[in-house]
C-alpha positions in Angstrom: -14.0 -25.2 -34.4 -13.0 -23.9 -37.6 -11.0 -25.5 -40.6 -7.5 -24.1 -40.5 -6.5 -24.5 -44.0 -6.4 -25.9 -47.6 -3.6 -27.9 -49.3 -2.9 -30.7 -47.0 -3.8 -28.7 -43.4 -7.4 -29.5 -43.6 -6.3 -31.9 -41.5 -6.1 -29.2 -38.4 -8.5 -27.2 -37.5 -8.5 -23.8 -35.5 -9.7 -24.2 -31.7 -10.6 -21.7 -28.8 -9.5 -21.8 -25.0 -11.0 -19.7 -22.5 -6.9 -18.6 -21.5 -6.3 -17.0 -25.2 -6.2 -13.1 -25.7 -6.9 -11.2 -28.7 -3.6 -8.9 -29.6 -3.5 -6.8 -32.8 -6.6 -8.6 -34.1 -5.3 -12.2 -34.1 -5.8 -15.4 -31.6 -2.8 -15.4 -29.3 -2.2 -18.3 -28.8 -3.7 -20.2 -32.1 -4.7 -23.6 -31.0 -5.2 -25.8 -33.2 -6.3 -29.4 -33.1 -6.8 -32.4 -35.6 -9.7 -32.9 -37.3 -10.0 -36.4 -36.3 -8.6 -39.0 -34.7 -5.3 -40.2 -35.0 -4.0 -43.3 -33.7 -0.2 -43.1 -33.0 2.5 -40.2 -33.0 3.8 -41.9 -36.2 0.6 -40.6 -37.1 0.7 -37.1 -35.8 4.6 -36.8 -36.9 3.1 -37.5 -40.9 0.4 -34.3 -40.1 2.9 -32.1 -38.8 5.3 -33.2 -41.5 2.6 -32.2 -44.3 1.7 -28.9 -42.4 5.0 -27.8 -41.7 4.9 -25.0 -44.5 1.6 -24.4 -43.2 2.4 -23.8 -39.5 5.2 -22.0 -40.3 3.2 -19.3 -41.9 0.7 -18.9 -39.0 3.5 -18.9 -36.5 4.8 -15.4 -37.9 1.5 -14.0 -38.0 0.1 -15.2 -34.7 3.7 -15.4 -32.9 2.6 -18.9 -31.1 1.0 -21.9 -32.2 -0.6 -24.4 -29.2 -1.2 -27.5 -30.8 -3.5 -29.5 -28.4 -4.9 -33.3 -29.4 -2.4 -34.9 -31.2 -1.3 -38.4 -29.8 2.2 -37.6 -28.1 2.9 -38.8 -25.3 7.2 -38.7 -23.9 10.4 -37.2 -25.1 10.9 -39.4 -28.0 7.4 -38.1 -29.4 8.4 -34.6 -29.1 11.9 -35.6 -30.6 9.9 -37.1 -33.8 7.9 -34.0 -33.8 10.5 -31.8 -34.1 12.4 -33.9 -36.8 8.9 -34.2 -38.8 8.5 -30.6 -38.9 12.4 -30.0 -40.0 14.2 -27.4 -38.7 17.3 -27.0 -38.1 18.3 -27.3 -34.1 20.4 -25.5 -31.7 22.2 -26.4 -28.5 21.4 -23.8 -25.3 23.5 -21.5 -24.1 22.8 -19.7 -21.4 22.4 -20.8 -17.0 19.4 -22.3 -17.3 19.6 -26.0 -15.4 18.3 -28.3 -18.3 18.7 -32.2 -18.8 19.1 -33.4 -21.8 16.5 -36.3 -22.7 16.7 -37.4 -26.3 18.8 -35.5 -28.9 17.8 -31.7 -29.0 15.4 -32.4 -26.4 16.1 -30.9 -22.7 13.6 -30.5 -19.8 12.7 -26.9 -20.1 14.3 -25.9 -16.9 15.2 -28.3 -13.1 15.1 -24.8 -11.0 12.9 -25.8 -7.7 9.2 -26.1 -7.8 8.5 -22.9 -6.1 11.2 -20.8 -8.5 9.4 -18.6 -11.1 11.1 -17.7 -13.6 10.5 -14.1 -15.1 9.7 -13.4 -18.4 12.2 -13.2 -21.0 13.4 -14.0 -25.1 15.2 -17.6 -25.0 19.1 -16.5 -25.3 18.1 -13.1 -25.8 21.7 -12.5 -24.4 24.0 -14.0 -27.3 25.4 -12.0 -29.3 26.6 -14.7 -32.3 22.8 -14.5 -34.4 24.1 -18.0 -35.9 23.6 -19.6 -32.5 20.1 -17.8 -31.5 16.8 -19.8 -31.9 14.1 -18.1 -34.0 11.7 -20.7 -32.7 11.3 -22.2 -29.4 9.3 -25.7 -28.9 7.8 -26.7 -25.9 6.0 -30.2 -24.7 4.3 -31.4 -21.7 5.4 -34.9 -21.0 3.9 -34.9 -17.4 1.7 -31.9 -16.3 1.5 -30.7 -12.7 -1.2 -30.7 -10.5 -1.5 -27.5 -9.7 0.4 -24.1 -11.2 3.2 -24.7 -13.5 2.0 -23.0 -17.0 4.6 -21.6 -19.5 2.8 -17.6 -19.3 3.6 -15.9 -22.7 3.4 -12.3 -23.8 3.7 -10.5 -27.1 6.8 -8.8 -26.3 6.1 -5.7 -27.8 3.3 -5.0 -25.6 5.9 -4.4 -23.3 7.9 -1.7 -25.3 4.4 0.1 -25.9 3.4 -0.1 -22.3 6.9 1.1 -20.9 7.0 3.4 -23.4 3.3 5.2 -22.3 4.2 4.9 -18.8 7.9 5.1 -18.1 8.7 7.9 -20.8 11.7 9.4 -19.4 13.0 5.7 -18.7 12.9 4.3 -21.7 14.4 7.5 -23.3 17.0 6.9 -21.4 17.5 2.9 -22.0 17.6 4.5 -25.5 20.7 6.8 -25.1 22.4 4.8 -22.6 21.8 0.9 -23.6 22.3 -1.5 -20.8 24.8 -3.4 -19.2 25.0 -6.9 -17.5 27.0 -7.6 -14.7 27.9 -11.5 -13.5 30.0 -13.2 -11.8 30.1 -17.0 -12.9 31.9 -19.2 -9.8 34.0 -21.7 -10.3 32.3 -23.9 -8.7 28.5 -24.3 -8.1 27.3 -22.9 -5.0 24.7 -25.4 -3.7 23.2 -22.6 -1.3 22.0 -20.7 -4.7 20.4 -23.4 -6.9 19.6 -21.2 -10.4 23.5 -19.7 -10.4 25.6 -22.1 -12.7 29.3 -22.2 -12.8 31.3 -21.0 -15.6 32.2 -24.5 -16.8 28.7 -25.2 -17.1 27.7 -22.5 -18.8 30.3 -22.4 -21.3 30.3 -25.7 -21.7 34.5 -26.3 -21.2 36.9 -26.0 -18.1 39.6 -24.6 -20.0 40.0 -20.8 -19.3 41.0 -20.2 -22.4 38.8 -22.0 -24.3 35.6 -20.2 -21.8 37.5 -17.0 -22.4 37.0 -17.3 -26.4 33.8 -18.6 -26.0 32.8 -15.8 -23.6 33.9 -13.4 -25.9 32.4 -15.2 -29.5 28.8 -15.9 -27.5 28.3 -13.3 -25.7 30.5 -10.2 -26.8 31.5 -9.9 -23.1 34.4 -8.0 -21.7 35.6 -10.4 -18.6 38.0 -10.4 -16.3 39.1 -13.7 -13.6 38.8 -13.1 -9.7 40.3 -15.0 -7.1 39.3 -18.7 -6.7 38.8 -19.2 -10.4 35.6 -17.0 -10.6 34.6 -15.3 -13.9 33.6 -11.4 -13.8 31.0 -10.5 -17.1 30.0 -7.2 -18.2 28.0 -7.6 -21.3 26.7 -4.8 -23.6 26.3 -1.9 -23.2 23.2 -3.3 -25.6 19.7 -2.4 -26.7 16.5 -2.5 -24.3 14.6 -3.8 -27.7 15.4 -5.0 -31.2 13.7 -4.6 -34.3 12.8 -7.9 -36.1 11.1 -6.5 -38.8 7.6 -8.0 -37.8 5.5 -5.1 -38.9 3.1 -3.9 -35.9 5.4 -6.2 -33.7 9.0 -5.2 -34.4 10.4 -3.2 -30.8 10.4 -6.1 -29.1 11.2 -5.8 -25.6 14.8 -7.8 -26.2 16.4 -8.1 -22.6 16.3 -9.8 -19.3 15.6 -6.8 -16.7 13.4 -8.4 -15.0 15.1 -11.6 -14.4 19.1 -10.0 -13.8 17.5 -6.8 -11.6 18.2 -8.3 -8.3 20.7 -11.5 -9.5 23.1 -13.4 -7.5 26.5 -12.4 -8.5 26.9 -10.6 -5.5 26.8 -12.8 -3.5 30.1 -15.0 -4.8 32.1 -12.2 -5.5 30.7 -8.4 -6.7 30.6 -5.9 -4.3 27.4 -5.5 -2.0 27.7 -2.1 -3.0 26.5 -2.6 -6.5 23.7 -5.4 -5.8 22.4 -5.3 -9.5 22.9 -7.5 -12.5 21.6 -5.0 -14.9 22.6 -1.2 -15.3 22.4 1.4 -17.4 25.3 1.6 -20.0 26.7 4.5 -17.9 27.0 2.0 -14.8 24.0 3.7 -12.9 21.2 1.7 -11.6 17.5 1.5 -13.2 14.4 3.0 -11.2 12.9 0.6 -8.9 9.6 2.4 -10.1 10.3 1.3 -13.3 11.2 -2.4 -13.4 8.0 -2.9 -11.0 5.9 -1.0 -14.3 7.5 -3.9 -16.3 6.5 -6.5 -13.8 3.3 -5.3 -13.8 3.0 -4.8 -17.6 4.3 -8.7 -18.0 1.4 -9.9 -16.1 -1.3 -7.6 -17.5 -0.4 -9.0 -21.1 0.0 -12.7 -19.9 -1.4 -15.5 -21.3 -1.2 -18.5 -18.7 -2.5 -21.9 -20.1 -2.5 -25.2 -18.0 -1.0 -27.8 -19.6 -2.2 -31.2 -20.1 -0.3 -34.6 -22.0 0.6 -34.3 -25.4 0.3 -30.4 -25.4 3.1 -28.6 -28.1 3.4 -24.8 -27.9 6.0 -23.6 -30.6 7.2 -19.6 -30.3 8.1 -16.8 -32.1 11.6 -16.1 -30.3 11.5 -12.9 -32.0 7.8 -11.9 -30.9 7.2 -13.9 -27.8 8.3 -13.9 -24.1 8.1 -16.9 -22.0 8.6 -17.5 -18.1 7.7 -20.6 -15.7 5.4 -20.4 -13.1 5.9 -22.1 -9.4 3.9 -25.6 -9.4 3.8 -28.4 -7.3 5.0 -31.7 -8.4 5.5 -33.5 -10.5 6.0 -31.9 -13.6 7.9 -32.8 -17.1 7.6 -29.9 -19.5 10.5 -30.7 -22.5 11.9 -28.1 -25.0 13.7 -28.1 -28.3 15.1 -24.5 -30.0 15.0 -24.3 -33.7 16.0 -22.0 -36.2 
């Protein structure tokens, strides 16, 4: 265990766990831990209050913090957490099933135990940069028994890889950009748990106001089918973005994975064009290719188990997240900041 810093965060100290990686020379993630005991989150909220500047700083050059030993222990913890640290919070937008708890704070996502949810940027498809979280904060309220981690990866592992392996793919990603295809129903389809109806995705029943919203949040071109169902084409956008981040800028900046194979077809888009993701030309991506990204996700993952009172803050702009399957019960919680 090593101090982590001067100037009020001598209070933390850096830890290790068997699950980290190395990437570009630094601990991915950095754990830290206190560096003795405290008795109550009021406690732990006064720490994280006086390290805020300080965690800050290592979050951009380690891209995610896992702050393990610090006496939290439900929703309204996490909620005085995030307050104590001070950034500024954003609602969701996006399908994801989430429950709000307390404030900012949602469960981190109600899809079934044994749904796994692919790697991907938090709202990596919103256009509007006001409404996109730079940071995203996760807590373990109750953890499972078995499975359930929140895998990360340095997202632009992913860019390099591809770019080694899939040459001709990603040239093409370049020239052409991509396109999303969905079609939101009016009404949930029970059969297909993780495919939200428009209303709940934009958050209003008005077709107007969805419509506007549609158009401010996403930048998508849409069109209304019969029964009240919403047709999306999004894009066509880039496969990465450049944040700036030195070593880590091409950060692999879309949802391939996740929308290769989505469900829109099956309440309304032709079976002909099974996809939710295309090139920007309308022609389908390489089997080949999207496997390479699988395969490149989980070669670069980092998978820790969690355990009560565990915090993991990302790097939106650096870091990938996913869900794996788990079995019950299990209470992760998650607050997006900017």
């Amino acid at each position: 265990m090593t101090m982590a810093g001067k100037a009020g965060c001598s209070s933390v100290a850096e830890a290790c766990l068997s699950e980290q990686r190395i990437v570009d020379g630094k601990a991915f993630p950095l754990v830290l831990t206190p560096t003795s005991s405290l008795e109550s989150a009021i406690d732990a909220c006064k720490l994280f209050h006086t390290c805020r500047d300080f965690l800050e700083q290592k979050l951009k050059e380690h891209g995610a913090l896992f702050l393990r030993g610090f006496p939290l222990c439900s929703g309204v913890d996490f909620h005085a957490a995030v307050e104590a640290l001070g950034w500024h919070t954003l609602p969701y937008i996006g399908s994801a099933i989430r429950t709000q708890v307390v404030g900012p704070v949602y469960t981190a996502n109600d899809s079934d135990p044994d749904v796994v949810v692919n790697f991907h940027h938090e709202m990596a498809q919103v256009e509007d940069e006001s409404s996109w979280p730079s940071k995203v904060l996760f807590f373990c309220e109750t953890p499972p028994p078995e499975g359930g981690q929140t895998p990360i990866i340095m997202s632009h592992k992913v860019t390099q890889g591809l770019w080694m392996q899939c040459p001709d793919f990603m040239q093409k990603l370049e020239d052409l950009g991509l396109l999303s295809l969905k079609v939101l129903p009016m009404v949930k389809d029970p059969r297909y748990f993780s495919l939200q109806g428009w209303p709940m995705v934009f958050g209003t029943r008005d077709k107007k106001e969805a419509e506007a919203r549609a158009k401010k949040n996403l930048n998508a071109k849409m069109e209304w089918l019969p029964g009240s169902n919403m047709n999306l084409v999004l894009g066509p956008f880039k496969a990465t973005r450049n944040f700036g981040r030195g070593d880590r800028a091409n950060a692999w900046f879309n949802q391939i994975v996740s929308y290769y194979t989505g469900l829109s077809h099956k309440v309304g888009m032709s079976s002909d064009q099974p996809y939710d993701v295309v090139f920007g030309d309308g022609s389908p991506l390489p089997t080949d290719a999207v496997a390479t990204c699988k395969k490149i996700h989980e070669e670069n993952s980092v998978d820790i188990p969690w355990k009560q009172g565990d915090l993991m803050i990302l790097d939106n702009s650096s870091v990938m997240h996913g869900r794996r399957a788990y079995k019950p019960p299990r209470q992760i919680l998650v607050t997006l900041c900017r």
